[in-house]
Each structure stands twice: as structure tokens, then as C-alpha cells.
N, C-alpha and C positions, 0 to 999 in steps of 0.2 A: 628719267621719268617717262620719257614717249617710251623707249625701249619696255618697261614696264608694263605699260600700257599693254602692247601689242602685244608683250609675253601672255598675259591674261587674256586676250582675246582669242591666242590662238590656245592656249589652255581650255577656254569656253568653248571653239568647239571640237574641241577634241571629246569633253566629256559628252556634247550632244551628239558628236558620230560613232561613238564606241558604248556598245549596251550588251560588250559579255564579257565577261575574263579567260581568257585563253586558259584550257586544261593544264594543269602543275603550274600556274605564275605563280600561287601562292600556296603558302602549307594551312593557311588559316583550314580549320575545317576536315583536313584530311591527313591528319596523322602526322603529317613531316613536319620535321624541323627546319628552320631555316635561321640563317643570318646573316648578319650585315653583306659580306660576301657573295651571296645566293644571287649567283647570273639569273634575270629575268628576260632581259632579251642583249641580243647583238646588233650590229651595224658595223657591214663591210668587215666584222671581226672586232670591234671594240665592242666592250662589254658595258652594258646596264646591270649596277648590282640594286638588291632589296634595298641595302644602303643610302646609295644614293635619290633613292624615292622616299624613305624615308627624312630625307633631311629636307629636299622638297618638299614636302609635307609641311616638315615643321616650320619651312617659312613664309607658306600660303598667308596673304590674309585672312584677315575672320571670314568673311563669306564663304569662303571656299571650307574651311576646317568643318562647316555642319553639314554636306554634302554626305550623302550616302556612301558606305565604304566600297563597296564595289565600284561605284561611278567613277569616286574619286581615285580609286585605285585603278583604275583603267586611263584617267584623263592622265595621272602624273606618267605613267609608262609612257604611253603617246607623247606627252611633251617633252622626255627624256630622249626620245627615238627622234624626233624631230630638230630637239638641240641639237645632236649626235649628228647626224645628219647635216644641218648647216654648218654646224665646227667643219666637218670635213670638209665642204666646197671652199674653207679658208685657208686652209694648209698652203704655205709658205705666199699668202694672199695678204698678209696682216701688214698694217701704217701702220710705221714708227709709234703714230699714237696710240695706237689699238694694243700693241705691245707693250708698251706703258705705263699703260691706263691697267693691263693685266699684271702686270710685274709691284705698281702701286697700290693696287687691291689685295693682291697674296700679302704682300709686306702689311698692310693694315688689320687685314683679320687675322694673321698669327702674331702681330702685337697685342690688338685687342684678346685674343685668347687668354695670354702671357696675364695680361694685367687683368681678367676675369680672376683668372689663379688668384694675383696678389690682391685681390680687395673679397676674395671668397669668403672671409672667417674675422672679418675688419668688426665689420658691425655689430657686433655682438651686445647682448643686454644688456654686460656691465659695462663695455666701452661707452654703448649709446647714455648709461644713468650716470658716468664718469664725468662726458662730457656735458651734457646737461646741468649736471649738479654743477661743475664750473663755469657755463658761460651765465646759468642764475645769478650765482653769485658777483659776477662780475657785472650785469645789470646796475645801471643806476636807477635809485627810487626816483621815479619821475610823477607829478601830480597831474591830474586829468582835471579838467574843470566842466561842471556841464550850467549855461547861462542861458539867459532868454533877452532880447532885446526891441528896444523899438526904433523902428530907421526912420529920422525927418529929413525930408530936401532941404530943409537951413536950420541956424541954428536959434531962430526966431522960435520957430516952431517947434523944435525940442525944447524950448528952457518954457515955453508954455506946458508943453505936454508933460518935464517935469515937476510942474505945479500942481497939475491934477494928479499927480501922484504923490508928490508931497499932501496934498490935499487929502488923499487917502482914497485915489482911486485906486481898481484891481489892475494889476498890472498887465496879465494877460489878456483883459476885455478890453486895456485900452489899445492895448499889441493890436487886438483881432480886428479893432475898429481906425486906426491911425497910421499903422505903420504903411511906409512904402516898400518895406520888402512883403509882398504879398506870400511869397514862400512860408515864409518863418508867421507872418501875423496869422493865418487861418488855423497857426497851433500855436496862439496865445503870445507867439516870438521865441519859441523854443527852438535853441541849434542842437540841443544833443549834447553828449561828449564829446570834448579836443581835447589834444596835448598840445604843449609849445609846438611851435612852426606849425600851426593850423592856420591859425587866423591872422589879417594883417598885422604888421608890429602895433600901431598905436592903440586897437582894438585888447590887441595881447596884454599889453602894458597894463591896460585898465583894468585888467581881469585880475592880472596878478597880484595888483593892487589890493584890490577889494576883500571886505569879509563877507562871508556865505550870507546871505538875506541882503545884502547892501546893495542901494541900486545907482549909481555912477549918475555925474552930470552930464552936460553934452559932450560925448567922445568925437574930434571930426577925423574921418576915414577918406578914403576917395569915393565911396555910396553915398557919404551923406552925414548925418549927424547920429548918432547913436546913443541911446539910452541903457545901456547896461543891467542886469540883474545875474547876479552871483547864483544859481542856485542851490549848489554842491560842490565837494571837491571830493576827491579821491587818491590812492596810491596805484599807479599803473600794475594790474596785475601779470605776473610772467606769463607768458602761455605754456600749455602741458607738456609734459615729455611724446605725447602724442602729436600733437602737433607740430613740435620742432624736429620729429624722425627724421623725414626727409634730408631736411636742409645739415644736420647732425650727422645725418649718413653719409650725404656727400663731402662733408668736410673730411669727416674719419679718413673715407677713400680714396681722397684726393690728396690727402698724405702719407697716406701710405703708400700708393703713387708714386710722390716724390722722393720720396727715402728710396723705395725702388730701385728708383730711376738715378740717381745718383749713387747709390755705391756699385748700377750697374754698370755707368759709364767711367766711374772710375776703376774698371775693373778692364777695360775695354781699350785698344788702339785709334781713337779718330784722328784720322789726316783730313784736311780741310785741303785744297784748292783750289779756292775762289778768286788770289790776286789776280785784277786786271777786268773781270767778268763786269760787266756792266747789268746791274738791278733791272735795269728796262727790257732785257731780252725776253724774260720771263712773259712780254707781250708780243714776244716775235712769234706768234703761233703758224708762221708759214712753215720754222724749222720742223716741225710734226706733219708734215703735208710731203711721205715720200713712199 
């Protein structure tokens, strides 16, 4: 991340000290062809191709991608020239770790390449409606309950409060005027929608209990004493095939992935020699210090 940092800052001013494009860097404009290969500049003889600024490019952050093409195309040469340049003060300069750390990063991104390949053509519309349509199915119908309630500090007070409801008071006016949960009372003692594992268990219990319009004795909770009202009940709706893309996508590709990865390693020789290595080295980080 600091490395990053700095990268961009000497990136920043590269584009503030550079305000032309040298004559033939680019064919933009002037007839020529170029490609990937197309030397733009050297260093002590190593070559900068179009190539390679191009791919620079593409992994600019956003800020940088809306910069004017000329700037930007001046900044990324200069920062190529100036990599180039520090590589070179490295040469046969590199820690064991530096080596690596390089050695561990090729090996990641021509894995990760590999496995772009196998999950390129995974997703597709019928797979993503395939799997969809099977994990619905597989859902169970679960009920949603939506209740309103009035919370008493004892149970004195609730089996009062449900007399005045037996009595035929409104339920919600007395929510708005009585209850101690101030949250819920100023909207009559309305929670909304749950499902199971929302609400405490003995709260739960009462719910499941009950028929829709019915309003419970004193429930005791660890808040207090509870007066319950059923208002609704409901069948948990699935969510869309739009919504479950994502998480669909990643499954699709994460096994395909595995299938991969498995008839590629049995395809493969691994010799393992770990006997005797002790787990904890792997905190010896002085071995990387040569």
C-alpha cells in the first residue's frame, strides 16, 4: 500500500512536469500504425513498448482514467522510464525477500489468468436460471409474522393494561400512551416484519401461538412484560433471480474452480517435503533478511 502510494505520487508529477508528447511517440493522429510492440522509449537499451503503457493504463485508478489523453499519455511514459530506471539500480541488488515476493506474484497472476479462462463462459443465463430455479425449490416455506406490542416494567401493570383492552380499548393508543418501549409505542407498538430467530424465544413462542387479530396475555421477556398483537402473517417470499446473481455467480465459479483444480492435480506430479519443518518458521522472518 505505501509502495502504491508513492507510485501515484511520483506518477502525479510526472503528469504536472511533462506538457508535450515527443514527435512519432504515438501514431494516434498521424497516419501510423502501431502495436503492442511499438518501442516508445528506451533506457540504457531496455525497451518501453505501447504495450506496456497500455496495460499501465488499464490499471490506473479512476481518478487517473479521466485525465486527458495527451497528459496521461505523457505521465504513464515518464513513470515507465523511471520504473526502468530504478529496476536497473537493482540488478543483482534484490533480498531474498524481494525475489520472492516476485517469484510469488508471477506465480499468482498466471494462476489467476488460468482460472479467468475457467470461470469465463460458467455464468451463463441458463446455468444462472438452472441454478436459481434449484436453490427456490429447495427453500423452505418459512412464515413471516408482522405484531405490535405493549412493553410493562411488571406484570401488575400489563394484566391491568390488558383489561383496558379487554375492555375495548384501541390498541395502538394505548401502545402510544403506556408502553415502556418508547421506540415501538410512538408507532402504536408496531415491530414490522420477522421471521423465526428474530425475536427472543418466549416472545417467539407467543407469536406462533396466536391467531392473526389475537392479542396475548402477559408474555415475561427479559425487557419486561409484553402484550402481544398478531397483526399478519405471511409466506417468506424468494428473492429474484436478480438479486441472487451475484451470490449464484459465485457459486457457479467456485465450482468450476474446483472441478478444475482437481482433475488438474490429478493430472499432475506433487512431491511434498515437509517431514521435520516445524509450522512456526514460517515466523522466522529474519530467514528473508540476506
Amino acid at each position: 500500500m505505501a509502495y502504491l502510494i508513492r507510485f501515484m505520487a511520483v506518477f502525479s508529477l510526472s503528469v504536472m512536469s511533462i506538457t508535450a508528447i515527443p514527435d512519432g511517440a504515438r501514431a494516434q493522429g498521424t497516419g501510423q500504425t502501431a502495436g503492442t510492440d511499438r518501442v516508445v522509449a528506451r533506457v540504457d537499451g531496455t525497451e518501453i513498448t505501447l504495450g506496456h503503457m497500455m496495460v499501465l493504463r488499464e490499471n490506473l485508478p479512476a481518478q487517473y482514467q479521466s485525465l486527458p489523453m495527451d497528459v496521461l499519455f505523457n505521465g504513464l511514459l515518464e513513470q515507465l522510464i523511471q520504473q526502468t530506471a530504478l529496476e536497473k539500480t537493482m540488478q543483482g541488488k534484490l533480498s531474498k525477500l524481494d525475489i520472492l515476493s516476485l517469484e510469488n506474484f508471477s506465480r499468482s497472476y498466471v494462476a489467476n489468468s488460468a482460472l479467468q479462462g475457467v470461470v469465463a463462459n460458467v455464468a451463463t443465463p441458463q446455468a444462472l436460471q438452472l441454478a436459481y430455479d434449484t436453490r427456490v425449490a429447495s427453500m423452505a416455506k418459512k412464515t413471516e409474522y408482522r405484531a405490535a406490542h405493549i412493553l410493562a416494567a411488571s406484570i401488575d401493570e400489563a394484566e391491568a393494561l390488558k383489561a383496558e383492552l379487554d375492555a375495548g380499548a384501541d390498541f395502538a393508543e394505548l401502545a402510544s400512551r403506556s408502553s415502556i418501549d418508547t421506540g415501538s409505542g410512538t408507532e402504536g407498538g408496531e415491530l414490522g416484519w420477522f421471521g423465526i430467530g428474530t425475536m427472543v424465544a418466549p416472545f417467539e413462542a407467543a407469536v406462533i401461538s396466536m391467531n392473526v387479530g389475537a392479542v396475548s396475555g402477559p408474555v415475561q421477556t427479559d425487557f419486561g412484560w409484553h402484550l402481544i398483537k398478531l397483526q399478519e402473517t405471511r409466506i417468506q417470499t424468494a428473492p429474484s433471480l436478480e438479486e441472487m446473481t451475484p451470490e449464484l455467480t459465485a457459486e457457479l465459479e467456485q465450482k468450476a474452480v474446483d472441478a478444475y483444480l482437481l482433475t488438474l492435480l490429478n493430472g499432475v506430479i506433487v512431491e511434498k517435503d515437509v517431514e521435520g519443518l516445524d509450522p512456526n518458521l514460517l515466523n522466522d522472518t529474519t530467514l528473508l533478511q540476506n
